[in-house]
C-alpha positions as CSV (number, residue, x, y, z in Angstrom):
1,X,83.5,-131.1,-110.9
2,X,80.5,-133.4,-110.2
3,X,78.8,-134.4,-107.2
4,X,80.6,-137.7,-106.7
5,X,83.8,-136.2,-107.6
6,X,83.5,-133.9,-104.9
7,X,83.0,-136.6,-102.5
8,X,86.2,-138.2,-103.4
9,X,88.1,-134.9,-103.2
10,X,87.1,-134.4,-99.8
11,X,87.7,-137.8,-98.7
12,X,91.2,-137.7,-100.0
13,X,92.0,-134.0,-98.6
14,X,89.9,-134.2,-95.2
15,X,89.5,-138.2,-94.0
16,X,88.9,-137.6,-90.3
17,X,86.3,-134.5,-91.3
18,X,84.8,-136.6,-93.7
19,X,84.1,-139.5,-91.7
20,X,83.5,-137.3,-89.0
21,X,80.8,-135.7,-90.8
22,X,79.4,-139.0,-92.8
23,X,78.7,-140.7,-89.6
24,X,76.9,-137.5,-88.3
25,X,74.7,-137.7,-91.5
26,X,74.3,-141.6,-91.0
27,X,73.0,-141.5,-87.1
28,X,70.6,-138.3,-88.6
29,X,68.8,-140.8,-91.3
30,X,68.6,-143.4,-88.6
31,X,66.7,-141.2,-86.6
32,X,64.4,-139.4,-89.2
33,X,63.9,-143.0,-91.0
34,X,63.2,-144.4,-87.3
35,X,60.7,-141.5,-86.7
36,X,59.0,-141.9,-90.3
37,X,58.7,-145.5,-89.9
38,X,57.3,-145.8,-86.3
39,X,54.7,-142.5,-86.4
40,X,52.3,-144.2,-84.1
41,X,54.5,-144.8,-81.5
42,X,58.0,-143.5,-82.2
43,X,60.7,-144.0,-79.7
44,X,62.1,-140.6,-79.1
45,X,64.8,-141.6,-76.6
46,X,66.5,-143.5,-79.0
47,X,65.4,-140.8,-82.2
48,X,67.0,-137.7,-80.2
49,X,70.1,-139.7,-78.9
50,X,70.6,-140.2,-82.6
51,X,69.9,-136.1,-83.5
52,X,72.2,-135.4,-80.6
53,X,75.2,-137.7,-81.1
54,X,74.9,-136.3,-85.4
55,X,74.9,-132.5,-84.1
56,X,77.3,-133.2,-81.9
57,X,79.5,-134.3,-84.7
58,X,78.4,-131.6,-86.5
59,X,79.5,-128.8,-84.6
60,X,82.9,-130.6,-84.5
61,X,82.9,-130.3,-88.4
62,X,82.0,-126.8,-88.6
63,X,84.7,-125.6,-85.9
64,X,87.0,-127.6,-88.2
65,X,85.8,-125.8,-91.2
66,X,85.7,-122.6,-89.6
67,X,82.1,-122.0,-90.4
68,X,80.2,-120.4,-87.5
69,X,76.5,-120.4,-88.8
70,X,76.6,-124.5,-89.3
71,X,78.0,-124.4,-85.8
72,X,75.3,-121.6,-84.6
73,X,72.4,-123.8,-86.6
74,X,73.2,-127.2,-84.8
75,X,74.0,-125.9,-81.7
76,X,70.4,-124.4,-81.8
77,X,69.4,-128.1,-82.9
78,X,71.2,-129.8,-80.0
79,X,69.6,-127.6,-77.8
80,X,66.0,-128.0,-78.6
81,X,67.1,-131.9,-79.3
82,X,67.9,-132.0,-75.9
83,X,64.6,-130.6,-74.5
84,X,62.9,-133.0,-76.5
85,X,65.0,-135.7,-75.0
86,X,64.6,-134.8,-71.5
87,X,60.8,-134.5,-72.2
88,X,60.6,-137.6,-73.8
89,X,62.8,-139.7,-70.7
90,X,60.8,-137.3,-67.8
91,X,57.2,-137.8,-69.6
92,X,54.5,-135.8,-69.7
């Protein structure tokens, strides 16, 4: 099976997971491309709302899948996500 087949298999078998998790993956290269492109003066409320709402959506997919160190990794993201958020809304 190649890599695009694979796609399609999962699509077909898992919809809601799928799109669950391809939205997740699209708000993450918002907010990595948002961060690459703005270095000077990034705007990190908007970059970790992005990280958070993509974990968040994350964690959903691995409960589904039953996978507990995706869930444990980006549970660990959310939380230093959020610190980073509240830092970046309450300043220096």
């Amino acid at each position: 099976m190649n890599f695009l087949e694979s796609f399609q298999k999962e699509y077909k078998a898992h919809k809601p997971r799928f799109l669950v998790e391809m939205t997740s993956f699209c708000c993450a290269l918002t907010a990595i491309s948002t961060l690459a492109f703005n270095v000077s003066e990034p705007p990190f409320v908007f970059i970790f709302s992005m990280f958070l709402i993509s974990n968040v959506m994350l964690i959903t997919a691995g409960i589904i899948r039953q996978a507990p160190f995706i869930v444990l990794q980006y549970i660990m993201f959310f939380i230093f996500e959020s610190i980073g958020l509240y830092n970046a809304i309450m300043g220096p």
